[in-house]
PQR file of N, CA, C, O and H, with PARSE charges and radii, in Angstrom:
ATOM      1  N   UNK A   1     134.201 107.810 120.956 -0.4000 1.5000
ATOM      2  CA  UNK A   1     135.508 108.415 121.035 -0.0000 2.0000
ATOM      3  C   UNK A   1     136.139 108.589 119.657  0.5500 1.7000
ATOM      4  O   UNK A   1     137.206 109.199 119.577 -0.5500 1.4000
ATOM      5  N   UNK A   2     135.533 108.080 118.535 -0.4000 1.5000
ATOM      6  CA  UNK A   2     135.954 108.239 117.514 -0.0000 2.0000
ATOM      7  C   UNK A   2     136.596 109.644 117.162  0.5500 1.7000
ATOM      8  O   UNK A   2     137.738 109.633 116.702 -0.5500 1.4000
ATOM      9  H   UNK A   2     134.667 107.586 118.600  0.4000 1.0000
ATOM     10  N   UNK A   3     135.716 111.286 117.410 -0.4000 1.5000
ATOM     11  CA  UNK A   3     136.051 112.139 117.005 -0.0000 2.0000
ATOM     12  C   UNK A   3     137.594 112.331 117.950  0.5500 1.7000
ATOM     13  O   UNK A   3     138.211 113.281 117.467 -0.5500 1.4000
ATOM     14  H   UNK A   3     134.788 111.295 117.784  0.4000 1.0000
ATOM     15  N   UNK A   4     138.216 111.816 118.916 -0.4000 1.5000
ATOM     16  CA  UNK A   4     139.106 112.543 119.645 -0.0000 2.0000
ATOM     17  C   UNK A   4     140.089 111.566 119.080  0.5500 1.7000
ATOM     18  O   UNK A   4     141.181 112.046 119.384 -0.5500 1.4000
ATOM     19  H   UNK A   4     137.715 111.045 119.308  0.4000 1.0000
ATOM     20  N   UNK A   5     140.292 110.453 118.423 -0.4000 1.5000
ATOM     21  CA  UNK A   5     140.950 109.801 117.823 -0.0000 2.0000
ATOM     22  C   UNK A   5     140.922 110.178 117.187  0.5500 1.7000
ATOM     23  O   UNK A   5     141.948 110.851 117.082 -0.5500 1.4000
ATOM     24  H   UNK A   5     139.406 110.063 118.176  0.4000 1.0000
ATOM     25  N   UNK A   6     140.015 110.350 116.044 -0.4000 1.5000
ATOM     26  CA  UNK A   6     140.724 110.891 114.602 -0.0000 2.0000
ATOM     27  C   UNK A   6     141.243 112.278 114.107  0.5500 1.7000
ATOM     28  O   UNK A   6     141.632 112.619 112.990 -0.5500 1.4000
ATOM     29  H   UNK A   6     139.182 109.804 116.130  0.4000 1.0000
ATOM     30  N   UNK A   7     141.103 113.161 115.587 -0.4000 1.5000
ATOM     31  CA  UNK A   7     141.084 114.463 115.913 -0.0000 2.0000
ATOM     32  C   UNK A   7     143.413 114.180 115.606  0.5500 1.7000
ATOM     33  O   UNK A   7     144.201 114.826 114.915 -0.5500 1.4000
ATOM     34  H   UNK A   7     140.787 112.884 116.494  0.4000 1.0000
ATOM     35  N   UNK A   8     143.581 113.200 116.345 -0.4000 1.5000
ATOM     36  CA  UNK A   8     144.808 113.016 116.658 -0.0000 2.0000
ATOM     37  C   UNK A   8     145.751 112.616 115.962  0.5500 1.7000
ATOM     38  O   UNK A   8     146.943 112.922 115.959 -0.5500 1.4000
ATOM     39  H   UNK A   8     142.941 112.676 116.906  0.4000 1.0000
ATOM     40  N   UNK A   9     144.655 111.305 114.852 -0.4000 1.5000
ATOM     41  CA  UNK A   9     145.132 110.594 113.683 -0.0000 2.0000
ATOM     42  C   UNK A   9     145.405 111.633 112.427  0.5500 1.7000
ATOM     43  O   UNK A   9     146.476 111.498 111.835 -0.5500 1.4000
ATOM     44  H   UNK A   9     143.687 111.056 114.854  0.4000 1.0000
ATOM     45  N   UNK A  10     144.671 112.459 112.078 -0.4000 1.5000
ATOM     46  CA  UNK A  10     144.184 112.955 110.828 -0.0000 2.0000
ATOM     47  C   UNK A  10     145.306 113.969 110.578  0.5500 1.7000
ATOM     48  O   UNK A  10     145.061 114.524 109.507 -0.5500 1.4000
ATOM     49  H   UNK A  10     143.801 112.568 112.560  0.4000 1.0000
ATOM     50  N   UNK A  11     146.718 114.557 111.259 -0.4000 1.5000
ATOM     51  CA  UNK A  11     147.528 115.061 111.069 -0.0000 2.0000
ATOM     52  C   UNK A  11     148.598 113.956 110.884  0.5500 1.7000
ATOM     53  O   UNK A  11     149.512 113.928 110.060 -0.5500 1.4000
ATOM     54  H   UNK A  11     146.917 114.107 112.129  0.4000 1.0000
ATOM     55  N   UNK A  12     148.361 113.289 111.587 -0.4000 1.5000
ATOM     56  CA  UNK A  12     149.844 111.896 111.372 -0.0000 2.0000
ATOM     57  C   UNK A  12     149.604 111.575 109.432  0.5500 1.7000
ATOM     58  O   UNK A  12     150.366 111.743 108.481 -0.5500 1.4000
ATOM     59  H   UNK A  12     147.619 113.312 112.256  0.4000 1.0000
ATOM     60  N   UNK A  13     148.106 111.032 109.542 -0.4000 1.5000
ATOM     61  CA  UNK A  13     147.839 110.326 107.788 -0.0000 2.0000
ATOM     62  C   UNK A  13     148.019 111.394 106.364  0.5500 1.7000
ATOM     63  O   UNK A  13     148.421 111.200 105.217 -0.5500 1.4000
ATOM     64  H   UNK A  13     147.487 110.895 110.315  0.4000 1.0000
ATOM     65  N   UNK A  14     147.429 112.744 107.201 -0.4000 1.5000
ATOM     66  CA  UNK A  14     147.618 113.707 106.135 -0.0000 2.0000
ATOM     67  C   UNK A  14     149.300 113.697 105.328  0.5500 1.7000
ATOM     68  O   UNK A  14     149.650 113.555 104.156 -0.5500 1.4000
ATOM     69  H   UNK A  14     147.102 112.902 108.132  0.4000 1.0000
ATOM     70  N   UNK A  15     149.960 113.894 106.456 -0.4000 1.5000
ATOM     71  CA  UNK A  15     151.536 114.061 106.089 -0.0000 2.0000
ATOM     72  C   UNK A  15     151.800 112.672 105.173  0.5500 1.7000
ATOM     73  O   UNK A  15     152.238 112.707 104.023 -0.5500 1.4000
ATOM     74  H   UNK A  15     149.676 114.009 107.408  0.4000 1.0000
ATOM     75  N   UNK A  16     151.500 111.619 105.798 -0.4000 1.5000
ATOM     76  CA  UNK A  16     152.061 110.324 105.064 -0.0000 2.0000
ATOM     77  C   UNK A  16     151.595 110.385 103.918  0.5500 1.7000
ATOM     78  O   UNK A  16     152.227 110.173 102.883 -0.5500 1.4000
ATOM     79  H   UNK A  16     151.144 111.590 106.732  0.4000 1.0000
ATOM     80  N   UNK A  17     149.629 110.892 104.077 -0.4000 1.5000
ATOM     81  CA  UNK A  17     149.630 110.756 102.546 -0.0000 2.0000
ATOM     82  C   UNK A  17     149.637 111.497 101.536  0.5500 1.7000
ATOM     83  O   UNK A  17     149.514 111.078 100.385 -0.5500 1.4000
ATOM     84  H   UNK A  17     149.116 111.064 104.917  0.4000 1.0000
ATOM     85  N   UNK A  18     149.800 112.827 101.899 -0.4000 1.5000
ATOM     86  CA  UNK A  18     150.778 113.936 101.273 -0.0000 2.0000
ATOM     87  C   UNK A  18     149.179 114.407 101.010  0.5500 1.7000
ATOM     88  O   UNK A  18     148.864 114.659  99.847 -0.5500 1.4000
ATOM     89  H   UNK A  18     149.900 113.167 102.835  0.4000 1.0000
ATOM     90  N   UNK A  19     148.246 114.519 101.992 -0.4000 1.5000
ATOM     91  CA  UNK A  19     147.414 115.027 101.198 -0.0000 2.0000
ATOM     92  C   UNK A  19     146.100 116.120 102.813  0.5500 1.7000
ATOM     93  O   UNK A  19     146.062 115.735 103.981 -0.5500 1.4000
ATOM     94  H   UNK A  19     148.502 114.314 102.936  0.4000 1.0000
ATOM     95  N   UNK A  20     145.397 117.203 102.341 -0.4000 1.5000
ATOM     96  CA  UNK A  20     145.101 117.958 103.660 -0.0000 2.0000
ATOM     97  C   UNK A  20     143.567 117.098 103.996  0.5500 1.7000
ATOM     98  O   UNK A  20     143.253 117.105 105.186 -0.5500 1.4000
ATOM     99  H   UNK A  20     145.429 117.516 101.392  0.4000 1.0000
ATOM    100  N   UNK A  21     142.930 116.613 103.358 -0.4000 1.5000
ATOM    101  CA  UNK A  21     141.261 115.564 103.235 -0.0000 2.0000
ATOM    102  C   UNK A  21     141.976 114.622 102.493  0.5500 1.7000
ATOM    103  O   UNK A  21     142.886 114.488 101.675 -0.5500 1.4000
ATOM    104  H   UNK A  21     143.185 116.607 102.391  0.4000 1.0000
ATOM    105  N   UNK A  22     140.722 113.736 103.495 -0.4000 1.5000
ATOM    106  CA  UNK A  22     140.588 112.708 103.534 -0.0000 2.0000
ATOM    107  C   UNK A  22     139.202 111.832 104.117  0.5500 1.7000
ATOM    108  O   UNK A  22     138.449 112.357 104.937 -0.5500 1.4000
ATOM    109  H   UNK A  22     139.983 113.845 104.159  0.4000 1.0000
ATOM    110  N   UNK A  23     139.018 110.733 103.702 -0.4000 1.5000
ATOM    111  CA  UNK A  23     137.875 109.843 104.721 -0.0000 2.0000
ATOM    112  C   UNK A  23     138.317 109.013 104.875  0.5500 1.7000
ATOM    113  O   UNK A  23     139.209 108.538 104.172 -0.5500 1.4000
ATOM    114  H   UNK A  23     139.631 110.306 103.036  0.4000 1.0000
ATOM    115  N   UNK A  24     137.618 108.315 106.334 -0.4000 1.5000
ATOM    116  CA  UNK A  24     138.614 107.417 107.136 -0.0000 2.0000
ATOM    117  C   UNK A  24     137.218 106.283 107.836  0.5500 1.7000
ATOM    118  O   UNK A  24     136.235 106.814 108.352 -0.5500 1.4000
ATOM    119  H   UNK A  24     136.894 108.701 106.905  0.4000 1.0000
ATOM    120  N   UNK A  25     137.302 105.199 107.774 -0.4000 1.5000
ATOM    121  CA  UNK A  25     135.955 105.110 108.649 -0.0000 2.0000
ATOM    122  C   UNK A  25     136.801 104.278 110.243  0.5500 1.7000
ATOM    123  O   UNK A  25     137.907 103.843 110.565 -0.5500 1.4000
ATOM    124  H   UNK A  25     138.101 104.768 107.355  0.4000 1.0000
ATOM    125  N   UNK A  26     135.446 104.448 110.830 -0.4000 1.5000
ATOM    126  CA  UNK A  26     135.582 103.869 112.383 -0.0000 2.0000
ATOM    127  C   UNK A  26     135.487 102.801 112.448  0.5500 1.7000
ATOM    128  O   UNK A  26     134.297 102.495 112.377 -0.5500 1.4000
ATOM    129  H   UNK A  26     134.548 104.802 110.568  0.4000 1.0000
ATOM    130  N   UNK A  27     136.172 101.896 112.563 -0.4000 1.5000
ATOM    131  CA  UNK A  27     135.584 100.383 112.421 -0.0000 2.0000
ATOM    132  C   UNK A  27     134.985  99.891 114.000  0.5500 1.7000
ATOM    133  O   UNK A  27     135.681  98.943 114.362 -0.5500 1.4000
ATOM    134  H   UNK A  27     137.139 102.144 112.621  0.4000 1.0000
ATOM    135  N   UNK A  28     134.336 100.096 114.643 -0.4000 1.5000
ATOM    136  CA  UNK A  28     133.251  99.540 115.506 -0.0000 2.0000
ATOM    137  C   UNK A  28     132.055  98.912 115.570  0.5500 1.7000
ATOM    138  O   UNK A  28     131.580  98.351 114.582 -0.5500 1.4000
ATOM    139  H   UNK A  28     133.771 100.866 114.348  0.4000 1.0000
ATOM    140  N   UNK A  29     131.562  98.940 116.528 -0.4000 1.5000
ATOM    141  CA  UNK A  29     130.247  98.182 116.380 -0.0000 2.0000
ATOM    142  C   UNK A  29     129.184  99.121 115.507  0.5500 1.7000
ATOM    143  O   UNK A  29     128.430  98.498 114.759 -0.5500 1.4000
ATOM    144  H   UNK A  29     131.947  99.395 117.330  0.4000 1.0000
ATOM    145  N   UNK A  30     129.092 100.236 115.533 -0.4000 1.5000
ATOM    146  CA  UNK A  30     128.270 100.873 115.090 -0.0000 2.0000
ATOM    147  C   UNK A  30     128.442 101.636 113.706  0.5500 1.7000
ATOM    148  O   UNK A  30     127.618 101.936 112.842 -0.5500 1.4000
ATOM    149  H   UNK A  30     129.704 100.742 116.140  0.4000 1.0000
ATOM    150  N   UNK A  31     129.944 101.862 113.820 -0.4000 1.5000
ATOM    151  CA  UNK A  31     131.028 101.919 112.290 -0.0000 2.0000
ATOM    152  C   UNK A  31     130.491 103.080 111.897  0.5500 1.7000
ATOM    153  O   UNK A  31     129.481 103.436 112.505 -0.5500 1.4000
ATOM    154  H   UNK A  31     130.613 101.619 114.521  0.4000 1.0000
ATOM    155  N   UNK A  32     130.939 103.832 110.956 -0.4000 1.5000
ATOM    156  CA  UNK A  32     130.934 105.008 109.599 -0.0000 2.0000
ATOM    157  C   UNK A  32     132.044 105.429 109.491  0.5500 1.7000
ATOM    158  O   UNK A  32     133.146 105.075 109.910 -0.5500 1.4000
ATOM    159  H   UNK A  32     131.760 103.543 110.463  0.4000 1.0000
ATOM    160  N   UNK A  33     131.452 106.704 108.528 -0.4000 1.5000
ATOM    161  CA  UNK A  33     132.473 107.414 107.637 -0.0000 2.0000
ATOM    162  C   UNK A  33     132.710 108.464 108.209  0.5500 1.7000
ATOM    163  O   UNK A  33     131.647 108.964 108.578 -0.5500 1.4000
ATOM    164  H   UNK A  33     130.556 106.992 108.188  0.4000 1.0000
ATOM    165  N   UNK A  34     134.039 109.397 108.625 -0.4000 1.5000
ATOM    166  CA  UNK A  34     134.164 110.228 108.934 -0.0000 2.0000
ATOM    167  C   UNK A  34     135.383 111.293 108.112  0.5500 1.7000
ATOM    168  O   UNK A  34     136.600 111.107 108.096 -0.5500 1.4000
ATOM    169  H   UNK A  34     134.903 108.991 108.326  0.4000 1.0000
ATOM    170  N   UNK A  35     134.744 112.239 107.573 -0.4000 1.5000
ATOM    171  CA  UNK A  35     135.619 113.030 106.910 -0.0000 2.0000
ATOM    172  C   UNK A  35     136.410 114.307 107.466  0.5500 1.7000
ATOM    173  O   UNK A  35     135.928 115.335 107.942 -0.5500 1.4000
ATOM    174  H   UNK A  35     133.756 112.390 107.586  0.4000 1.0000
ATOM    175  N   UNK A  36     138.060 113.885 107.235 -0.4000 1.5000
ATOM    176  CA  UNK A  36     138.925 114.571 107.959 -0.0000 2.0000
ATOM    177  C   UNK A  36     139.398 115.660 107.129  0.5500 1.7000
ATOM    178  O   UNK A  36     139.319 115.352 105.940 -0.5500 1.4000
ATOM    179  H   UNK A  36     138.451 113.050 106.848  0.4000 1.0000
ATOM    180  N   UNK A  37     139.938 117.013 107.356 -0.4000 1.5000
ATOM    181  CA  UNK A  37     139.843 118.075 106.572 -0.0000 2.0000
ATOM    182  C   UNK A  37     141.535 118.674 107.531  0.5500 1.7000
ATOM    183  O   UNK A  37     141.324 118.454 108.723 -0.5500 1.4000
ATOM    184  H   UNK A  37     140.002 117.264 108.322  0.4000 1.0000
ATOM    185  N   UNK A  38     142.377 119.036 107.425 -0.4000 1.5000
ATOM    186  CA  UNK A  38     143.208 120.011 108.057 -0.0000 2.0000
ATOM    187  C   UNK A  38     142.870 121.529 107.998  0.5500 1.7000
ATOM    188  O   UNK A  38     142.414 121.815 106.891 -0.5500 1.4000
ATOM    189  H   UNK A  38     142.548 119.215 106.456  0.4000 1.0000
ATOM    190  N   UNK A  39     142.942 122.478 108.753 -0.4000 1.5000
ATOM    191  CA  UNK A  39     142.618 123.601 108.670 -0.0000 2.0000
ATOM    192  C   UNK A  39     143.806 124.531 109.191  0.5500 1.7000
ATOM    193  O   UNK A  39     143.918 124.856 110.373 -0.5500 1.4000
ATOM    194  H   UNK A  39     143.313 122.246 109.652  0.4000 1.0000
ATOM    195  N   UNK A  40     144.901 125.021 107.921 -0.4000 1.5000
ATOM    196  CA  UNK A  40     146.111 125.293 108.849 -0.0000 2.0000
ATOM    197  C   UNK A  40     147.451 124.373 109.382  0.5500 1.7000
ATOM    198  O   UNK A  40     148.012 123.583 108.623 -0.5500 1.4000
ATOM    199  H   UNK A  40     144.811 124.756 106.961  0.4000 1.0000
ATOM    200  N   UNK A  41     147.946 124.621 111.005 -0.4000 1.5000
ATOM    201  CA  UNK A  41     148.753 123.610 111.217 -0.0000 2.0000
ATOM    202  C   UNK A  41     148.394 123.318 112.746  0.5500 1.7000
ATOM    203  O   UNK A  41     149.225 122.801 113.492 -0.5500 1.4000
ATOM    204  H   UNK A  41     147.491 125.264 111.622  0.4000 1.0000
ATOM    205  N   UNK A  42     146.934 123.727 113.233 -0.4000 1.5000
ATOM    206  CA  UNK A  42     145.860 123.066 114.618 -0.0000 2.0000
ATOM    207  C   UNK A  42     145.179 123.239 114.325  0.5500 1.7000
ATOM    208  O   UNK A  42     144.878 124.190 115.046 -0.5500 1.4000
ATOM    209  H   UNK A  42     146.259 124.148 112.626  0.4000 1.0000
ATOM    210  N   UNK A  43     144.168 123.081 113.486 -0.4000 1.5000
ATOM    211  CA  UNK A  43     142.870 122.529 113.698 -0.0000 2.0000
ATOM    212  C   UNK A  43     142.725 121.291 112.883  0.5500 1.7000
ATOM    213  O   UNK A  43     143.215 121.380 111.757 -0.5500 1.4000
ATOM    214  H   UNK A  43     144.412 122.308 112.900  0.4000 1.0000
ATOM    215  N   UNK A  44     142.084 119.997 113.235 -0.4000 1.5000
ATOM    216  CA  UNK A  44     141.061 119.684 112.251 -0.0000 2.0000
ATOM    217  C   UNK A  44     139.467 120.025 112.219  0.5500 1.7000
ATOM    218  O   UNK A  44     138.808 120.731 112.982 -0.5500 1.4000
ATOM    219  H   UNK A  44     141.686 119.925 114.149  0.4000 1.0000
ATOM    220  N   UNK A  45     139.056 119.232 111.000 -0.4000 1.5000
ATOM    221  CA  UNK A  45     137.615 119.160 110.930 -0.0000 2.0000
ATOM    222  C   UNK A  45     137.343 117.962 110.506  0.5500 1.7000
ATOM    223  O   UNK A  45     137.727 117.213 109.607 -0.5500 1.4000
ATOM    224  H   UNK A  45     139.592 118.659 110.381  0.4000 1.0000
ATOM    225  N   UNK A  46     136.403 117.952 111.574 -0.4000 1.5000
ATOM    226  CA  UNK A  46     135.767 116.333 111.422 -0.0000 2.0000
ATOM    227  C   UNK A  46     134.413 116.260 110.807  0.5500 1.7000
ATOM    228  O   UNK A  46     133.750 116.583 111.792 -0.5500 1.4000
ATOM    229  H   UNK A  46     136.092 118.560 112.303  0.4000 1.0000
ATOM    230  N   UNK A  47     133.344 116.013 109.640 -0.4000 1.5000
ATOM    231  CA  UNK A  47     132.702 115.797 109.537 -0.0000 2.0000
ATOM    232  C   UNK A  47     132.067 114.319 109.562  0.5500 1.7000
ATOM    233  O   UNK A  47     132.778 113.315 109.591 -0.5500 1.4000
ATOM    234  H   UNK A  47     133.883 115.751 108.839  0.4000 1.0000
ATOM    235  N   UNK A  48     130.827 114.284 109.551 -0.4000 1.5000
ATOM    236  CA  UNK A  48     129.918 113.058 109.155 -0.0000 2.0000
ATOM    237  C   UNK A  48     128.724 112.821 109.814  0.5500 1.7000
ATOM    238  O   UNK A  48     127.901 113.688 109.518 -0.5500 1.4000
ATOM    239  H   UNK A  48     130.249 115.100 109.527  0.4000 1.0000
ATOM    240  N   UNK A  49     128.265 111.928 110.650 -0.4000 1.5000
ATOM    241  CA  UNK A  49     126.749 111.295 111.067 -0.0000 2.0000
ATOM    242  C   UNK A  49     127.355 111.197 112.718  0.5500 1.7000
ATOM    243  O   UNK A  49     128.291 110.451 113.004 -0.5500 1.4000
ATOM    244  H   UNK A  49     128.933 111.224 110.891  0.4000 1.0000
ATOM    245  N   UNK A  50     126.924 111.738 113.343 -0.4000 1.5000
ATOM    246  CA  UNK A  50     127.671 111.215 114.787 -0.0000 2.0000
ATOM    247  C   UNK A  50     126.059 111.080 116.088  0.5500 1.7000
ATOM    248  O   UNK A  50     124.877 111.424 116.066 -0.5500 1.4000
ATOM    249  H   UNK A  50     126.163 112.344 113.110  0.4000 1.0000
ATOM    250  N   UNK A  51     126.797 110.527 116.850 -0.4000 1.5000
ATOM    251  CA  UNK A  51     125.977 110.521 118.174 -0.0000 2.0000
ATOM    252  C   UNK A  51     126.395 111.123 119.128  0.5500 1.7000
ATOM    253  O   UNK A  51     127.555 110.779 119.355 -0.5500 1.4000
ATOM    254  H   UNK A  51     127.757 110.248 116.867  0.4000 1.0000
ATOM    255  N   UNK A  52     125.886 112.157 120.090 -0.4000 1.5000
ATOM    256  CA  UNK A  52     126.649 112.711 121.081 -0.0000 2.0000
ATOM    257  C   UNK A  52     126.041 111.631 122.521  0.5500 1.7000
ATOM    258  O   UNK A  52     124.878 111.447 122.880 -0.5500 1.4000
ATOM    259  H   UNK A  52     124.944 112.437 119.905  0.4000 1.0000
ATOM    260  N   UNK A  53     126.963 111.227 122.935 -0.4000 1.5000
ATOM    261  CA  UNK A  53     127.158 110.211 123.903 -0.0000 2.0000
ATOM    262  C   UNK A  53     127.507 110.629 125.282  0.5500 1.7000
ATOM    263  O   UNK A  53     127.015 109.939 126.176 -0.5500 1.4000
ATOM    264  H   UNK A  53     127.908 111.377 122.643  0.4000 1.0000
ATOM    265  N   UNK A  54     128.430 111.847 125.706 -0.4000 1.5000
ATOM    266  CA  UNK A  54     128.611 112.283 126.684 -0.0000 2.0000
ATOM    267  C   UNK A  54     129.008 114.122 126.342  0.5500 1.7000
ATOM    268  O   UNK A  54     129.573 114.687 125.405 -0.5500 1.4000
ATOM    269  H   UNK A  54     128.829 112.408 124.980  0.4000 1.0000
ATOM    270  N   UNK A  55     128.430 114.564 127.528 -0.4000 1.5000
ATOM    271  CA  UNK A  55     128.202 116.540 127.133 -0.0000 2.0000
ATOM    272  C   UNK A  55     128.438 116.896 128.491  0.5500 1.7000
ATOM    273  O   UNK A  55     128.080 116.320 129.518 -0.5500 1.4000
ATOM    274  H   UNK A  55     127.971 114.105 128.289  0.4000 1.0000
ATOM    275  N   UNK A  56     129.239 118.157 128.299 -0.4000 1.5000
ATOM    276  CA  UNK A  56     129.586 118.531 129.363 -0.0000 2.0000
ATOM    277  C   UNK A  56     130.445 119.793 129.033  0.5500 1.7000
ATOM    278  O   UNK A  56     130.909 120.078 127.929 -0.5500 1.4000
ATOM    279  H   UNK A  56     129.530 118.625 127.465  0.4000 1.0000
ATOM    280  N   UNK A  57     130.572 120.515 130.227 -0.4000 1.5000
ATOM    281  CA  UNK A  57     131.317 122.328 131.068 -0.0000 2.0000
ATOM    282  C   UNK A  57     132.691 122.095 131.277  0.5500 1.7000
ATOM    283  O   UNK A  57     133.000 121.152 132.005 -0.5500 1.4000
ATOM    284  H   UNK A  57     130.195 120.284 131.124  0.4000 1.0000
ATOM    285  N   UNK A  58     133.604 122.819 130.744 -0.4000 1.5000
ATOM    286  CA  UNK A  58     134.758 122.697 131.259 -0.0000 2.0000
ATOM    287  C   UNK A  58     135.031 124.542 131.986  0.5500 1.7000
ATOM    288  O   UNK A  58     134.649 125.583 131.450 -0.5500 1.4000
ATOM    289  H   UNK A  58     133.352 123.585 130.152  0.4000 1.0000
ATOM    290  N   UNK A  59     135.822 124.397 133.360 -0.4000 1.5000
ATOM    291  CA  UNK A  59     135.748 125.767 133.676 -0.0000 2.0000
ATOM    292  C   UNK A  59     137.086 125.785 134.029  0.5500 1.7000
ATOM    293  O   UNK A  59     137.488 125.040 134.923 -0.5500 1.4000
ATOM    294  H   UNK A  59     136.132 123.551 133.795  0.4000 1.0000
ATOM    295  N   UNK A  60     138.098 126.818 133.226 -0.4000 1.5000
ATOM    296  CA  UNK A  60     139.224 126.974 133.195 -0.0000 2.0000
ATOM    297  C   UNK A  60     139.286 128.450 134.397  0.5500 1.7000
ATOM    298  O   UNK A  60     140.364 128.976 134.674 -0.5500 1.4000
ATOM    299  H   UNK A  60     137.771 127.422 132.500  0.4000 1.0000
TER
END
């Protein structure tokens, strides 16, 4: 769940820290680095090393 957290975080820290990137890590069991980017004033971008854990269809 890391990416949907930091999806959420990475506009709150940007502002505080007056800045649009950044890296942030996950502190869990399995832990890394994930680099947060603003794009605009909705999107981020999340880079780094990830695992996809759950995949799936959304039908609007």
């Amino acid at each position: 769940m890391t990416g949907s957290a930091h999806s959420v975080l990475s506009p709150y820290w940007a502002t505080r820290l007056g800045r649009d990137h950044f890296t942030a890590y996950q502190a869990s069991t399995r832990g890394g680095h994930v680099g947060c980017r603003l794009i605009g004033d909705d999107q981020v971008e999340l880079t780094g090393r990830c695992v996809t854990t759950l995949a799936g269809e959304f039908l609007l």
